[in-house]
N, C-alpha and C positions, 0 to 999 in steps of 0.2 A: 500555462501562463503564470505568470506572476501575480499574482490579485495581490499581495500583501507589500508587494513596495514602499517604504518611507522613507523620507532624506534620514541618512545616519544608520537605516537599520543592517541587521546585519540577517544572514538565510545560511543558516545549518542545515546541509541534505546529505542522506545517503541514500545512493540512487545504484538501480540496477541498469545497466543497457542494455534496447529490446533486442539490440541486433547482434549481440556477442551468441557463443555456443553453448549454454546454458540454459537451464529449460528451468529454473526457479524463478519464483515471483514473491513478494509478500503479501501476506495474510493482513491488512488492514485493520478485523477486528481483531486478530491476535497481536497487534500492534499495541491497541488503544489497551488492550488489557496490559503489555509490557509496562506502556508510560502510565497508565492508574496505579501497579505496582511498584512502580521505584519510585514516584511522585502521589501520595493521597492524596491530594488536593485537585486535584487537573479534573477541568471541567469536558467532559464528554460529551460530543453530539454525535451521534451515531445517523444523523440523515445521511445519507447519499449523495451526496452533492453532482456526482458524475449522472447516477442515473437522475437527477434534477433535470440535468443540463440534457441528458437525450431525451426526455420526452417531452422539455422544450421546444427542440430541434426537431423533434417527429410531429412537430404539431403546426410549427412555421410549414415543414415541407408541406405537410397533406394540404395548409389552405392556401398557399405561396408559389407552389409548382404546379400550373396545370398540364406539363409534358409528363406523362407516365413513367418514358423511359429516363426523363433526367432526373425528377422527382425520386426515382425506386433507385438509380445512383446516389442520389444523397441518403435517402435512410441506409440503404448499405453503408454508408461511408460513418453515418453515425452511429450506426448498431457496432460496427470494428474499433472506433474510439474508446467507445464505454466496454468492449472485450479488453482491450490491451489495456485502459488505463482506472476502472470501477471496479470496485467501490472505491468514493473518495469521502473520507472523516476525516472533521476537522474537531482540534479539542486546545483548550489551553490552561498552561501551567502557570499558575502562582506561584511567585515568591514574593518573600519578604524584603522591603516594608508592603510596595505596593506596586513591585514588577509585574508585567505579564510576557509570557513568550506563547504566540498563537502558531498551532502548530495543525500540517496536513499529512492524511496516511493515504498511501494508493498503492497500488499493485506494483507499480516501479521507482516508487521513491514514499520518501519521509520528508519532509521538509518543517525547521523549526525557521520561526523568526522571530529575531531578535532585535529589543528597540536600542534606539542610540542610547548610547552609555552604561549600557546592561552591567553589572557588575561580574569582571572576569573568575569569579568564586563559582555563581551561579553558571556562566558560560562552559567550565570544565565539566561540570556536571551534567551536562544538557548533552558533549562531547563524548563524554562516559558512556552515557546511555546509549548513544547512538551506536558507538562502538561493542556496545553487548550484544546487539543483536544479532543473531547468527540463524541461519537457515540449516532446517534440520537433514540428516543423514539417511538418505534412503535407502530402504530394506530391500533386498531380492527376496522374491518369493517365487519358488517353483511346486507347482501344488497337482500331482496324478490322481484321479479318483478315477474305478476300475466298475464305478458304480454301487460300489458299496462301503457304507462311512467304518468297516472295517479295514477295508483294503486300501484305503485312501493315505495315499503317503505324501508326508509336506518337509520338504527341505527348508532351510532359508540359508543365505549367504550374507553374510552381513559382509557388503564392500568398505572399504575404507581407502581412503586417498593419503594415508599416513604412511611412507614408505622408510620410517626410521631404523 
């Protein structure tokens, strides 16, 4: 959802889709560490906000649902939420004189928000950042051990998707 809606504001996201063929997600606290690094100032919460929310939700079911079987359907349905979408940090960026852009990290998106009349300086920058972040390149590793850390032979292949 949308928790941060304001008349005027504006919502910078980059987002992955769960259902494309791609098996990447983001790293949340590698996240908060990107935007601490291009921004010192940005205030860091590192709660959970996702896992907040399911043992919330695990705590309505158990005294909420006296049906077993419907009940043990909802914690499932809430334990698969907080899979696909937890950890959720929130953190936000100062700027000068006395901007704030309150910003969320999760497994499938980034979201920045932006207040009305943000100054478009600060806004390219905020675009920047986003735009830097890139998911990293995975290694092949093929590894025979014959039982002995003499004999033991390791390959790797480093793939790449650069066919120039």
């Amino acid at each position: 959802g949308h928790d941060h809606i304001s008349p005027g504001q504006t919502t910078l996201e980059l987002h992955l889709d769960w259902w494309d063929d791609n098996v990447g997600v983001f790293e949340p606290e590698l996240v908060l560490v990107h935007v601490y690094e291009t921004f010192p100032n940005t205030i860091l919460d590192f709660t959970d906000y996702q896992e907040q929310r399911l043992l919330r939700e695990l705590a309505f079911w158990e005294t909420n649902i006296a049906d077993l079987e419907q009940r043990t359907a909802f914690i499932r349905q809430s334990k698969r939420n907080y899979r696909t979408n937890g950890p959720t940090f929130k953190f936000t960026i100062p700027f000068k004189p006395d901007w704030r852009v309150e910003g969320i990290a999760r497994r499938l998106s980034i979201r920045l928000f932006l207040p009305a009349g943000f100054p478009l300086l600060y806004r390219q920058q905020l675009e920047t950042f986003l735009r830097s972040l890139e998911m990293g390149r995975p290694t092949f590793e093929e590894e025979t051990d014959n039982d002995s850390p003499i004999s033991a032979t390791k390959q790797t292949i480093r793939e790449t998707t650069d066919n120039t």
